[in-house]
C-alpha positions in Angstrom: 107.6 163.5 164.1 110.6 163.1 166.4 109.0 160.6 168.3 108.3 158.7 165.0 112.0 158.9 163.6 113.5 157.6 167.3 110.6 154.5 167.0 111.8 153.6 163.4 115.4 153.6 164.7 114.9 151.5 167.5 113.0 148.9 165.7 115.6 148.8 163.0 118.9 148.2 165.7 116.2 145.9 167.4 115.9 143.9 164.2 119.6 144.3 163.2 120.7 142.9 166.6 118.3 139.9 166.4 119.6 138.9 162.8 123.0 139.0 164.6 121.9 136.6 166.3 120.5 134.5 163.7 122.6 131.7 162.1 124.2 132.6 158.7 123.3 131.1 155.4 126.5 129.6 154.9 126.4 127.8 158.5 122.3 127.1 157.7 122.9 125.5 154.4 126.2 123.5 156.0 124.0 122.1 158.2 121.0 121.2 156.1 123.2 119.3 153.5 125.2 117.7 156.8 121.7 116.2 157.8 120.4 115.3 154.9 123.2 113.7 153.5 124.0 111.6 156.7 120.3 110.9 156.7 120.0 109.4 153.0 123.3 107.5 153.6 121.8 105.7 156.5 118.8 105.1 154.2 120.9 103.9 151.7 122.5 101.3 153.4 118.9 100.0 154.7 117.4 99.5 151.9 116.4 96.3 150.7 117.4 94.6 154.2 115.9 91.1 155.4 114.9 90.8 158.9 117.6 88.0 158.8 120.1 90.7 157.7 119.0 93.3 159.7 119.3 90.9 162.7 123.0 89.2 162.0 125.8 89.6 164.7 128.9 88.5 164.0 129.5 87.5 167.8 127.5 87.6 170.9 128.7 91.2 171.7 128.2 92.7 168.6 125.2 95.3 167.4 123.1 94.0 165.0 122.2 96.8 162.1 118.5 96.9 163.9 121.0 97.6 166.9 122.5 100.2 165.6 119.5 101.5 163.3 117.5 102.2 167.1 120.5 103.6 168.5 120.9 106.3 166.0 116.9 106.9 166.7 117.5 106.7 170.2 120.2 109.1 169.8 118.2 111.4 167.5 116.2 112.1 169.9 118.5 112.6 173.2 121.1 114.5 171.4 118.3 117.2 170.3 116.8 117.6 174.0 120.5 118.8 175.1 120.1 121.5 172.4 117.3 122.4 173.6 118.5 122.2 176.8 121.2 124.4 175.9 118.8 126.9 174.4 116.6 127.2 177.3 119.9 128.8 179.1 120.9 132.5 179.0 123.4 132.9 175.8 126.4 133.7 177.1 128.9 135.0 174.0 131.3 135.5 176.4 131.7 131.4 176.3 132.8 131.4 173.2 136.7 131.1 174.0 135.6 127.8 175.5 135.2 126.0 172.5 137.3 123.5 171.9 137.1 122.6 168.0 136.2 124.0 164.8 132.5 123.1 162.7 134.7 120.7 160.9 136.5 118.8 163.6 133.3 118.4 165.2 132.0 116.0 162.2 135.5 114.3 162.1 135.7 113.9 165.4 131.8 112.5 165.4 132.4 109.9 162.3 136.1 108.5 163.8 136.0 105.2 164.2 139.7 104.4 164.3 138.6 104.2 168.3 135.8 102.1 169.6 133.8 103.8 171.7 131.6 102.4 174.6 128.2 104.3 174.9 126.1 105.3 177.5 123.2 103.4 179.3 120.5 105.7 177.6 121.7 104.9 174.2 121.9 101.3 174.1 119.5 99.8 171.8 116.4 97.8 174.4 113.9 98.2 171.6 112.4 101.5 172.8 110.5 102.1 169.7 109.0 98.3 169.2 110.0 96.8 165.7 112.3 98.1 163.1 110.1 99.7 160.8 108.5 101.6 163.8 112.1 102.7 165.1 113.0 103.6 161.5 110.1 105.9 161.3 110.8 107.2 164.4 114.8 108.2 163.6 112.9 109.5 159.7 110.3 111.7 161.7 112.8 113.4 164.0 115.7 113.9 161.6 113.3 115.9 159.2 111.4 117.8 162.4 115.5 118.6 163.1 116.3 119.4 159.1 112.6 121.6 159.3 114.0 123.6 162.1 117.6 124.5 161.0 115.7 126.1 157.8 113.5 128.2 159.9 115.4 128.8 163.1 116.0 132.2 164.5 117.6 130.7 168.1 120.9 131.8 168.8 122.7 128.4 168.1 126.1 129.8 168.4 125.9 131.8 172.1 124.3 128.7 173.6 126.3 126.2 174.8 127.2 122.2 175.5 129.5 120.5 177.4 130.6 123.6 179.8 130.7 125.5 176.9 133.5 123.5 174.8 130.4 122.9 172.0 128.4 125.5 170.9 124.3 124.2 170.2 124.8 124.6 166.1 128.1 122.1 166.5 125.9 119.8 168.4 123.6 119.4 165.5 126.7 119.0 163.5 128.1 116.1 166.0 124.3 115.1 165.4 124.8 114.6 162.0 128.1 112.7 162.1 127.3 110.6 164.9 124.8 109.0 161.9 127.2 108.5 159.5 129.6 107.2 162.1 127.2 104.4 162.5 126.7 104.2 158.5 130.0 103.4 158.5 129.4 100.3 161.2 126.7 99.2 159.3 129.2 98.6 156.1 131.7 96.6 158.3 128.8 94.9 159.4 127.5 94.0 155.4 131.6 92.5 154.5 131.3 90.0 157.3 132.1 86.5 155.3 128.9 85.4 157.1 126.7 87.9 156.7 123.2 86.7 155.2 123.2 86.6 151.7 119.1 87.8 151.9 
């Protein structure tokens, strides 16, 4: 009987200290609506698009909103690979001092465009995923594989870490999030060029 109590114990601290572990609801839903509402705001702004729209530049240097509709894919994709990254890595709570920012200033930080930014190699739109509709429903697949998993994960998003530990692996799906409406917000200047296509 002894032996039976001590068993029931142990699983219960052994489930207590995994739900620790686990995100809260309140970070979980914060997230979800992050996502999904950077997610139909990009969608938004697509719909209804010519190719002739979708392909305008308002000077040789500038993205296109194809250009900037791949590199959001492009960044989908790359962005959650560090997470995972991250997660394949002991947790380490002890890390935790090292963060630099709070949830919030991560997606302010991520959807700032008072200063231009120049991005990396890997993220410059090459037409990785062929046309636009195929690049479209690539960014569309990944960001609801990424919305799927924040409802259902149990990984300890807050012990793992990026950037030597001044990010946390739940604020990079946050930055995630923001970098998309960073870009929505591109793809508006973009659409109030004098010259932009009419259709």
């Amino acid at each position: 009987m002894k032996k039976v109590i001590v068993l029931i114990l142990s699983l219960a601290l052994l489930s207590f200290s995994t739900s620790e572990t686990e995100l809260k609801k309140a970070e979980r839903d914060f997230a979800i609506k992050e996502l999904t509402k950077s997610r139909d705001s990009f969608l938004k702004e697509l719909k209804g698009l010519s190719q002739k729209q979708l392909n305008y530049k308002s000077s040789e240097s500038s993205w296109s909103i194809a250009d900037c509709t791949e590199h959001i894919a492009i960044f989908e994709n790359e962005v959650f690979e560090i997470l995972e990254e991250s997660l394949a890595l002991r947790a380490n709570p002890e890390m935790r001092k090292g963060v630099r920012f709070s949830d919030e200033k991560i997606l302010e930080i991520a959807t700032d465009r008072t200063k231009k930014r120049t991005t990396q190699e890997e993220f410059l739109p090459k037409g990785k995923y062929g046309d636009f509709d195929s690049t479209l429903k690539e960014f569309e697949e990944k960001r609801q594989k990424h919305i799927n998993y924040v409802k259902t994960t149990k990984d300890d998003l807050r012990n793992h870490f990026a950037n030597v530990g001044a990010t946390d692996a739940y604020q990079v799906i946050l930055y995630m999030s923001g970098h998309t409406e960073r870009h929505v917000q591109q793809i508006k200047e973009i659409k109030t060029n004098t010259d932009f296509p009419k259709n």
